[in-house]
PDB file of N, CA, C and O in Angstrom:
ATOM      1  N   UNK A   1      -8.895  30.568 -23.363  1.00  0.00           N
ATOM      2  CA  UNK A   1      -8.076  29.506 -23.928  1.00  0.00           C
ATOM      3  C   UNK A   1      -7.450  28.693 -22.786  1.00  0.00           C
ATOM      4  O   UNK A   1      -6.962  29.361 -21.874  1.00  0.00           O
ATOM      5  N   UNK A   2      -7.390  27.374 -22.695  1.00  0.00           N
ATOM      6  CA  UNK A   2      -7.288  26.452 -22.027  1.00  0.00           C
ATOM      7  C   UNK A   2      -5.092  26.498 -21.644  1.00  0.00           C
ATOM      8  O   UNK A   2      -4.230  26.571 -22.520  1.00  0.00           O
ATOM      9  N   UNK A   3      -4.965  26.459 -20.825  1.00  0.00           N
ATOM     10  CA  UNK A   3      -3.143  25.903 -20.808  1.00  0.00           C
ATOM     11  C   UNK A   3      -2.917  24.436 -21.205  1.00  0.00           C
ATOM     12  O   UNK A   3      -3.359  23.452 -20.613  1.00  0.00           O
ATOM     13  N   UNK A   4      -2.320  24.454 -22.067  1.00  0.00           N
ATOM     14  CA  UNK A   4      -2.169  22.718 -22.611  1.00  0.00           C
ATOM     15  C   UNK A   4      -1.479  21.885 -21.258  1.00  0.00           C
ATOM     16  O   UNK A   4      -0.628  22.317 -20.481  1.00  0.00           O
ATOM     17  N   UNK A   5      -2.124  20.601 -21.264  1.00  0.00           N
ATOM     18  CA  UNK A   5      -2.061  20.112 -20.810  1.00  0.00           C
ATOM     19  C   UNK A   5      -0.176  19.585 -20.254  1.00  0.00           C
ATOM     20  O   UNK A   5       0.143  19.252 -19.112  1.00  0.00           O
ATOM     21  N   UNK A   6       0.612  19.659 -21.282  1.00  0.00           N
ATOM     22  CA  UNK A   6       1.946  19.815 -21.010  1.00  0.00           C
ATOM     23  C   UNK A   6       2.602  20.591 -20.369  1.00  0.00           C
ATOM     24  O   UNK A   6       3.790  20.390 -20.116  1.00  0.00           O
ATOM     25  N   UNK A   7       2.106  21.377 -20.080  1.00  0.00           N
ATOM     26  CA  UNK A   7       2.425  22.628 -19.311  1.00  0.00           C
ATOM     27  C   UNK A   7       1.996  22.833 -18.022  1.00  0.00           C
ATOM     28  O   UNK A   7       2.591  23.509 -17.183  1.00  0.00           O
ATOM     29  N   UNK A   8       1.115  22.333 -17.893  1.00  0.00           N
ATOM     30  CA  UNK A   8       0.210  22.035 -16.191  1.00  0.00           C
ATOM     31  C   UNK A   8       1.489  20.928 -15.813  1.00  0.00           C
ATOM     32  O   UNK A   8       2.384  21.232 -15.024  1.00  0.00           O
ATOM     33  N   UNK A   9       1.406  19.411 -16.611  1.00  0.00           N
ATOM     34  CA  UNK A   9       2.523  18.307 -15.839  1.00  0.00           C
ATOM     35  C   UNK A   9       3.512  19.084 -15.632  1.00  0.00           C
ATOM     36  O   UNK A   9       3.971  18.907 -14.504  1.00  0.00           O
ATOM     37  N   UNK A  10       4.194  20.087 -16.387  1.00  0.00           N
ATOM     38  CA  UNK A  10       5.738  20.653 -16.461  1.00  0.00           C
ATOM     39  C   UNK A  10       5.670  21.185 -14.865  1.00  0.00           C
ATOM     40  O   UNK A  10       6.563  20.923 -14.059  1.00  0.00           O
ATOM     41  N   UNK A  11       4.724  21.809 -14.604  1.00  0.00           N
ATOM     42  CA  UNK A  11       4.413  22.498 -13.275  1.00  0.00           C
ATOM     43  C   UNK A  11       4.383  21.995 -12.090  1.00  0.00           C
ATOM     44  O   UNK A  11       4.981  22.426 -11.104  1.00  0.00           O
ATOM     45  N   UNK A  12       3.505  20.829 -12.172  1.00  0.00           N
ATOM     46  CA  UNK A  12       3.539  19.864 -11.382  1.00  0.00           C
ATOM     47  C   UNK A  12       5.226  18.805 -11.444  1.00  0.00           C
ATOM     48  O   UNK A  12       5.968  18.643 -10.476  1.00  0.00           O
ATOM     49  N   UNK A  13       5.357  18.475 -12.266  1.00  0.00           N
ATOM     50  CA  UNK A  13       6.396  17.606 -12.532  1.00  0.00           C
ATOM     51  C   UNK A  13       5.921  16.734 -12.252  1.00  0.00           C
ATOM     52  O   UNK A  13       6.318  16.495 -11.111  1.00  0.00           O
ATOM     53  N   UNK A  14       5.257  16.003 -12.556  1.00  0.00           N
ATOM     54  CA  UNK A  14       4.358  14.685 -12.244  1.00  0.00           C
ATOM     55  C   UNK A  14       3.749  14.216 -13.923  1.00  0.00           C
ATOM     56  O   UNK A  14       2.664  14.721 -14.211  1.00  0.00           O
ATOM     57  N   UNK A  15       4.361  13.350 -14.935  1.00  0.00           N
ATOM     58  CA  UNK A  15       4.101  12.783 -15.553  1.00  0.00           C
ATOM     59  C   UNK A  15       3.533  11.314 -15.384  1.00  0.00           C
ATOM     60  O   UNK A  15       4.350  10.670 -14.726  1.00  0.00           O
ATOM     61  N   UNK A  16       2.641  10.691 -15.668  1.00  0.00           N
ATOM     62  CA  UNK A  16       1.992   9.729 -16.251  1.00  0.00           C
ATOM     63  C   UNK A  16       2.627   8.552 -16.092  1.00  0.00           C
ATOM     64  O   UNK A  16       2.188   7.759 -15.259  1.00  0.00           O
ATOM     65  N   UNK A  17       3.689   8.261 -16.808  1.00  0.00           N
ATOM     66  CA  UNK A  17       4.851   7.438 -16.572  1.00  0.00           C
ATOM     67  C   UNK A  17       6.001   7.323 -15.670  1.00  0.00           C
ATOM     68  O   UNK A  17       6.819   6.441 -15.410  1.00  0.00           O
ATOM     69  N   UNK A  18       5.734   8.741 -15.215  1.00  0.00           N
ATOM     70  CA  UNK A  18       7.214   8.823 -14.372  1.00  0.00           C
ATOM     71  C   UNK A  18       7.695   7.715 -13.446  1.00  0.00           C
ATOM     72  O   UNK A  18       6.895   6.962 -12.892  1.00  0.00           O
ATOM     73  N   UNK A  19       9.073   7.620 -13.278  1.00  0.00           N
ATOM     74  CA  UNK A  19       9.250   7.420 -12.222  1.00  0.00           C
ATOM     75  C   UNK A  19       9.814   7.770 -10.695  1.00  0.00           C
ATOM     76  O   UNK A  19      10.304   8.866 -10.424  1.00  0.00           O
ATOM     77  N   UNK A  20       9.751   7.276 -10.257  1.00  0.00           N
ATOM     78  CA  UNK A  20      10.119   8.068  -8.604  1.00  0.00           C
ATOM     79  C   UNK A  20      12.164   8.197  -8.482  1.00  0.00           C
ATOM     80  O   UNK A  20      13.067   7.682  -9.142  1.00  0.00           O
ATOM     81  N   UNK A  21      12.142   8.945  -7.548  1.00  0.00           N
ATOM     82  CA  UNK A  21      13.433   9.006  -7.742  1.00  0.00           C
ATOM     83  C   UNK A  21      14.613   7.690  -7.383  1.00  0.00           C
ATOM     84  O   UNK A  21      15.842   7.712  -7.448  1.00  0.00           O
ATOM     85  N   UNK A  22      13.728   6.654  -7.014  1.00  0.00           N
ATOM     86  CA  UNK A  22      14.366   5.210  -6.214  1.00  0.00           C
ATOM     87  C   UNK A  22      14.097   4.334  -7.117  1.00  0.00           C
ATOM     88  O   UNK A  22      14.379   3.140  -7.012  1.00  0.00           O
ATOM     89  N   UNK A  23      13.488   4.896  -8.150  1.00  0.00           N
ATOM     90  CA  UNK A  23      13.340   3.857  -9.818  1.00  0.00           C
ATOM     91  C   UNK A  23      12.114   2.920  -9.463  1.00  0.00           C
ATOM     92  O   UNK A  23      12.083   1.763  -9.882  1.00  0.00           O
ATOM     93  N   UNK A  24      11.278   3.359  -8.815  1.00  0.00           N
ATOM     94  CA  UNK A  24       9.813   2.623  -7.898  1.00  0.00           C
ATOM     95  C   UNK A  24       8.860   3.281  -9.112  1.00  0.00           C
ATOM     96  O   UNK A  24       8.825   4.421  -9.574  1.00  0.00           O
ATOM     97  N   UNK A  25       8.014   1.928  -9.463  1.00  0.00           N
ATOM     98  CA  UNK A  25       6.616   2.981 -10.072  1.00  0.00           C
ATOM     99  C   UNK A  25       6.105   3.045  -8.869  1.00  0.00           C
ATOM    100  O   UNK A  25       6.666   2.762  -7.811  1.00  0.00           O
ATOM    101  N   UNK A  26       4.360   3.654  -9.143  1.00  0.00           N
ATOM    102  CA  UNK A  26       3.524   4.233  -8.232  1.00  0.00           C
ATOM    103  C   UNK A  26       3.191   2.935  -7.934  1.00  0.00           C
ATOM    104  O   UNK A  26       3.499   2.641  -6.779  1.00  0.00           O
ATOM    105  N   UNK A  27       2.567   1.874  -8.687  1.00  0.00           N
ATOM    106  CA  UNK A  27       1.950   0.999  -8.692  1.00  0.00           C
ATOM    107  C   UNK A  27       2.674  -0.106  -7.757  1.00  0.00           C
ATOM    108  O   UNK A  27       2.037  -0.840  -7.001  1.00  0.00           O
ATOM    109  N   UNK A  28       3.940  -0.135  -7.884  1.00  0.00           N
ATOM    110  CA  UNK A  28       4.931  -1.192  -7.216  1.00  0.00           C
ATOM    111  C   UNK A  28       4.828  -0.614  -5.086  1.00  0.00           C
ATOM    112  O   UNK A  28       4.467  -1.285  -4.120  1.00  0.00           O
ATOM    113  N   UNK A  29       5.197   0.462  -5.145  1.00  0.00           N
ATOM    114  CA  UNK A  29       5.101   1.560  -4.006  1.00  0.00           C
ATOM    115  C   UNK A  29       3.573   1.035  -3.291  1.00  0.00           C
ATOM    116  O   UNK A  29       3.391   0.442  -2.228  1.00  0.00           O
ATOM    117  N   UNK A  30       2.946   1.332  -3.944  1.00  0.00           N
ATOM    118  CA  UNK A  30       1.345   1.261  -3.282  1.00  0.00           C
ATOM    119  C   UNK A  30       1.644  -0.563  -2.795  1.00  0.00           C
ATOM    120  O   UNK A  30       1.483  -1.041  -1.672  1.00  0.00           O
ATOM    121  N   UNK A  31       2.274  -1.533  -4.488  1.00  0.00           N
ATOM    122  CA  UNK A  31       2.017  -2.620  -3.570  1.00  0.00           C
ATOM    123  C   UNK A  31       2.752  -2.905  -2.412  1.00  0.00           C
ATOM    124  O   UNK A  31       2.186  -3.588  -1.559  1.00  0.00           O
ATOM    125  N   UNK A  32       4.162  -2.433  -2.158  1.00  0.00           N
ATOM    126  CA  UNK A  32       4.817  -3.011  -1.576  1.00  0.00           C
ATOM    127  C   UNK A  32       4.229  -2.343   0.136  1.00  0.00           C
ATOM    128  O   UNK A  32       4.342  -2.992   1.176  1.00  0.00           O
ATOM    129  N   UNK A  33       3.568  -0.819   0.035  1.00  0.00           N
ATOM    130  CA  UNK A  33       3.117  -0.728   1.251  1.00  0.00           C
ATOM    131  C   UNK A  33       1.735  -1.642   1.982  1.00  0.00           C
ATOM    132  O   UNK A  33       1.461  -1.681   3.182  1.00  0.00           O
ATOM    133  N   UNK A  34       0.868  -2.460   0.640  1.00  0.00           N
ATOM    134  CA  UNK A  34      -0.128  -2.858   1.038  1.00  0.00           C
ATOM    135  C   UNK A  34       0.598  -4.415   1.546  1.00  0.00           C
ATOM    136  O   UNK A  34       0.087  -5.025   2.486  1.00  0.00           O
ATOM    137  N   UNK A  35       1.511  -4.824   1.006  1.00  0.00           N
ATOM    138  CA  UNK A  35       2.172  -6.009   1.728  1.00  0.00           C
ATOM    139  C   UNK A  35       2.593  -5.632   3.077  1.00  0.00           C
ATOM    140  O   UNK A  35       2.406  -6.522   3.906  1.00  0.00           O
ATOM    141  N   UNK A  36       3.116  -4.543   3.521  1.00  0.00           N
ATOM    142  CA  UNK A  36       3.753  -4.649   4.821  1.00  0.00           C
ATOM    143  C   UNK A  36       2.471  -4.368   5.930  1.00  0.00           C
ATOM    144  O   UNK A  36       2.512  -4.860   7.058  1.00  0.00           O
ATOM    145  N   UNK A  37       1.338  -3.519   5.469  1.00  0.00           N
ATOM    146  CA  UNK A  37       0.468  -3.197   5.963  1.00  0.00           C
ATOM    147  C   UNK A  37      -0.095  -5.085   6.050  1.00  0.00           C
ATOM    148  O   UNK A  37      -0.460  -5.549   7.130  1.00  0.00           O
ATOM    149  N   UNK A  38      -0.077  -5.726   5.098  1.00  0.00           N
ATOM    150  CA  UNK A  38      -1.033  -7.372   5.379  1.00  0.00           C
ATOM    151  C   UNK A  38      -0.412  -7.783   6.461  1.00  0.00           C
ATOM    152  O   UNK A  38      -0.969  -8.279   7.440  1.00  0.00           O
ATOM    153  N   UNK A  39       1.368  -7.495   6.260  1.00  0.00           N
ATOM    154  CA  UNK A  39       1.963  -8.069   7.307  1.00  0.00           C
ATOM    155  C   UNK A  39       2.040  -7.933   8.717  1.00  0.00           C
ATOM    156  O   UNK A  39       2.376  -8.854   9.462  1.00  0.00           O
ATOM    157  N   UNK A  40       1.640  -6.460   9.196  1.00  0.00           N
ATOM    158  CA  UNK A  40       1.630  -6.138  10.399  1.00  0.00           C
ATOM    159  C   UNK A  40      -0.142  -6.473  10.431  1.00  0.00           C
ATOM    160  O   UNK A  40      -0.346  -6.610  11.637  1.00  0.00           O
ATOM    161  N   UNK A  41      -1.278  -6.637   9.829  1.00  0.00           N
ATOM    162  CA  UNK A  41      -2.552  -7.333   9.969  1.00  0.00           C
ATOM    163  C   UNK A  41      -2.120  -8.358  10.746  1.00  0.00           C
ATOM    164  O   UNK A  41      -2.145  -8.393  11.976  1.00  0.00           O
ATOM    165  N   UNK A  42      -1.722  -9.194   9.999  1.00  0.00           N
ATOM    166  CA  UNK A  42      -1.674 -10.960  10.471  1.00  0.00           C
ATOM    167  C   UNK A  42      -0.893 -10.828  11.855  1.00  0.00           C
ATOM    168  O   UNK A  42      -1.421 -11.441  12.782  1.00  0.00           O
ATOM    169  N   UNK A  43       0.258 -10.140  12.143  1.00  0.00           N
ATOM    170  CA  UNK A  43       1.074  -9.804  13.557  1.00  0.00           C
ATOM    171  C   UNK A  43       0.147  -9.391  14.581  1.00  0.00           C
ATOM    172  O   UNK A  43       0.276  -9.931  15.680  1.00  0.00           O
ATOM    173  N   UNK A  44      -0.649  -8.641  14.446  1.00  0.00           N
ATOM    174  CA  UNK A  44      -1.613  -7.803  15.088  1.00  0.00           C
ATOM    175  C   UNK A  44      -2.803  -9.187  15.437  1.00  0.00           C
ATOM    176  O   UNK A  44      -3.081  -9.398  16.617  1.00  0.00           O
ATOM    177  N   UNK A  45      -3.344  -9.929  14.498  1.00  0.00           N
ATOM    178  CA  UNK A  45      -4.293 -10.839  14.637  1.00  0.00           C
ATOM    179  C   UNK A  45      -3.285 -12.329  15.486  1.00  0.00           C
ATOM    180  O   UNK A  45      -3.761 -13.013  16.393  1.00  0.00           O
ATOM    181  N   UNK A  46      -2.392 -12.451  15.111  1.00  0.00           N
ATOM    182  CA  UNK A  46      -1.778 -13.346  15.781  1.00  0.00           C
ATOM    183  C   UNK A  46      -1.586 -13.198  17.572  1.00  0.00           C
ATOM    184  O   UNK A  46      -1.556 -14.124  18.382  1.00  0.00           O
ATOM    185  N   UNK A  47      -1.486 -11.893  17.807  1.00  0.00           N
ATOM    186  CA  UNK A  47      -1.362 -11.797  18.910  1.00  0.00           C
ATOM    187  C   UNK A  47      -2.675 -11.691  19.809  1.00  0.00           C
ATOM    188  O   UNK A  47      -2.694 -11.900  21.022  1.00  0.00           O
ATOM    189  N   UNK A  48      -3.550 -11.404  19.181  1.00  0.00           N
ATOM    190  CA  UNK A  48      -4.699 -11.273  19.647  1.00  0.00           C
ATOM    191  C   UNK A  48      -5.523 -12.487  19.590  1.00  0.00           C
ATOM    192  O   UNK A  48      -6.730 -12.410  19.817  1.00  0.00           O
ATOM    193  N   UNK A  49      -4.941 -13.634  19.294  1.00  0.00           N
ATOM    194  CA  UNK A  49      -5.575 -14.636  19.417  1.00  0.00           C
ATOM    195  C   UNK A  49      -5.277 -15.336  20.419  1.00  0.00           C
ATOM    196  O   UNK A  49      -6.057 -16.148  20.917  1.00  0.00           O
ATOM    197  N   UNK A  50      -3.615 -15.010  21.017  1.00  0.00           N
ATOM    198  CA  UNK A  50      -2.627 -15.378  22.020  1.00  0.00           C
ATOM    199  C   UNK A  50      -3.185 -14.817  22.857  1.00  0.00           C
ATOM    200  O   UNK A  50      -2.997 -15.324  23.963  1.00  0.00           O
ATOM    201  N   UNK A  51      -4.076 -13.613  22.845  1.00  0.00           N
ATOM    202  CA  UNK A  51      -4.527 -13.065  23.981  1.00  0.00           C
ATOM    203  C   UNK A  51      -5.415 -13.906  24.451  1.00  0.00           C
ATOM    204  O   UNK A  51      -5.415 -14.422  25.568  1.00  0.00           O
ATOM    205  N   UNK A  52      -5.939 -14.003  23.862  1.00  0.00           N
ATOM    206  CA  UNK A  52      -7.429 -14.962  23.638  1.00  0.00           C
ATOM    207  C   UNK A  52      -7.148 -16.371  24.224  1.00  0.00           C
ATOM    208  O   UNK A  52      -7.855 -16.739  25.161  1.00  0.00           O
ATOM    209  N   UNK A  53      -6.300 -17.086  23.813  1.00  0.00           N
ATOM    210  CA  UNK A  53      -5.912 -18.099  24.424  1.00  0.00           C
ATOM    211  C   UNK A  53      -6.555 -19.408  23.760  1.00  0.00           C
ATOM    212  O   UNK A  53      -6.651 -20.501  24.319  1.00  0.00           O
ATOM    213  N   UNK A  54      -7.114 -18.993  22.048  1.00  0.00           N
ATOM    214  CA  UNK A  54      -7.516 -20.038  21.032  1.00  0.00           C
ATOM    215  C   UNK A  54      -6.292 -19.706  20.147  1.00  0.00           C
ATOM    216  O   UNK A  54      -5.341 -18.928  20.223  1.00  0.00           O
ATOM    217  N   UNK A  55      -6.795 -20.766  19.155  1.00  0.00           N
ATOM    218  CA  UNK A  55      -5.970 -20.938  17.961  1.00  0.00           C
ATOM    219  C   UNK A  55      -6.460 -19.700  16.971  1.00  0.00           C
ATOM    220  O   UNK A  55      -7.077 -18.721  17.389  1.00  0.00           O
ATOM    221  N   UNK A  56      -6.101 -19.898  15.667  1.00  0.00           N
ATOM    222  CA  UNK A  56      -6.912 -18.840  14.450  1.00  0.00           C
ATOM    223  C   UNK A  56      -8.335 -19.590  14.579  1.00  0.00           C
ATOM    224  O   UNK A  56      -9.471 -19.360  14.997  1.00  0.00           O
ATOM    225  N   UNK A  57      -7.491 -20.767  13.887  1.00  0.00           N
ATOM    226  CA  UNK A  57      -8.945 -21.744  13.147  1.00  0.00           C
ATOM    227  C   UNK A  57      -9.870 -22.104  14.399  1.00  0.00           C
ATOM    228  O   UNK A  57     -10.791 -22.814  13.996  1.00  0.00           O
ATOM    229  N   UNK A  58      -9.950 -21.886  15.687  1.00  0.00           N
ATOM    230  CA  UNK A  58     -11.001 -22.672  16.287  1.00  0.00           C
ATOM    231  C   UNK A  58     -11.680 -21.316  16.655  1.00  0.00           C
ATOM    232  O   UNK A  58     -12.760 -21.588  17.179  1.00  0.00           O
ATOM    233  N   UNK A  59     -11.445 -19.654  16.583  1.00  0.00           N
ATOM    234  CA  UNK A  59     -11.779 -18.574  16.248  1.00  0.00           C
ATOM    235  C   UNK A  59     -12.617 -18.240  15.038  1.00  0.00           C
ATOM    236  O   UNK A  59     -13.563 -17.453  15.030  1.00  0.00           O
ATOM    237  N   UNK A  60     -12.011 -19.144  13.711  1.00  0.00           N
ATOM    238  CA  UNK A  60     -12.481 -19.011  12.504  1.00  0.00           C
ATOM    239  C   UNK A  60     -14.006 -19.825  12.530  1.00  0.00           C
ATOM    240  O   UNK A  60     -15.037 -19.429  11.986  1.00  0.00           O
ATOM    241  N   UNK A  61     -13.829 -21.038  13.304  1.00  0.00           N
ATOM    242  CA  UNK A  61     -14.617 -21.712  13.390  1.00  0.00           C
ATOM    243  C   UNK A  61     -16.232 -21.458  14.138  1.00  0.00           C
ATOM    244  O   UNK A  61     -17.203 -22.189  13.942  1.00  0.00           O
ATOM    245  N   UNK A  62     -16.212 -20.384  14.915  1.00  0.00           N
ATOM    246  CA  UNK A  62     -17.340 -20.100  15.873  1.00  0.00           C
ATOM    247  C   UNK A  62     -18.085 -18.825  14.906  1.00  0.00           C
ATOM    248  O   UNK A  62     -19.100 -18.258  15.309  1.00  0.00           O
TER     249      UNK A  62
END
């Protein structure tokens, strides 16, 4: 016989809906790390173009 499924989440404490203890869904969390992650991208590419000693676009362009 199987353990119902309510009883596994109880264990885990990890419901479906939950939320986090900072009132964050999962979904908001994931985005807000994939924004800071774009943001240090573009920082990272900005400087490396400074290295470079072109612009973006004349980089974009070749």
């Amino acid at each position: 016989m199987k353990p119902k499924k309510k009883i596994a989440q109880c264990k885990t404490g990890h419901y479906p809906d939950d939320k986090s203890k900072t009132g964050i869904s999962d979904e908001t969390a994931i985005l807000e790390k994939l924004k800071l992650q774009n943001t240090a991208l573009e920082k990272i590419k900005t400087a490396v173009y400074a290295n470079n000693g072109t612009s973006q676009d004349e980089s974009e362009q070749q």
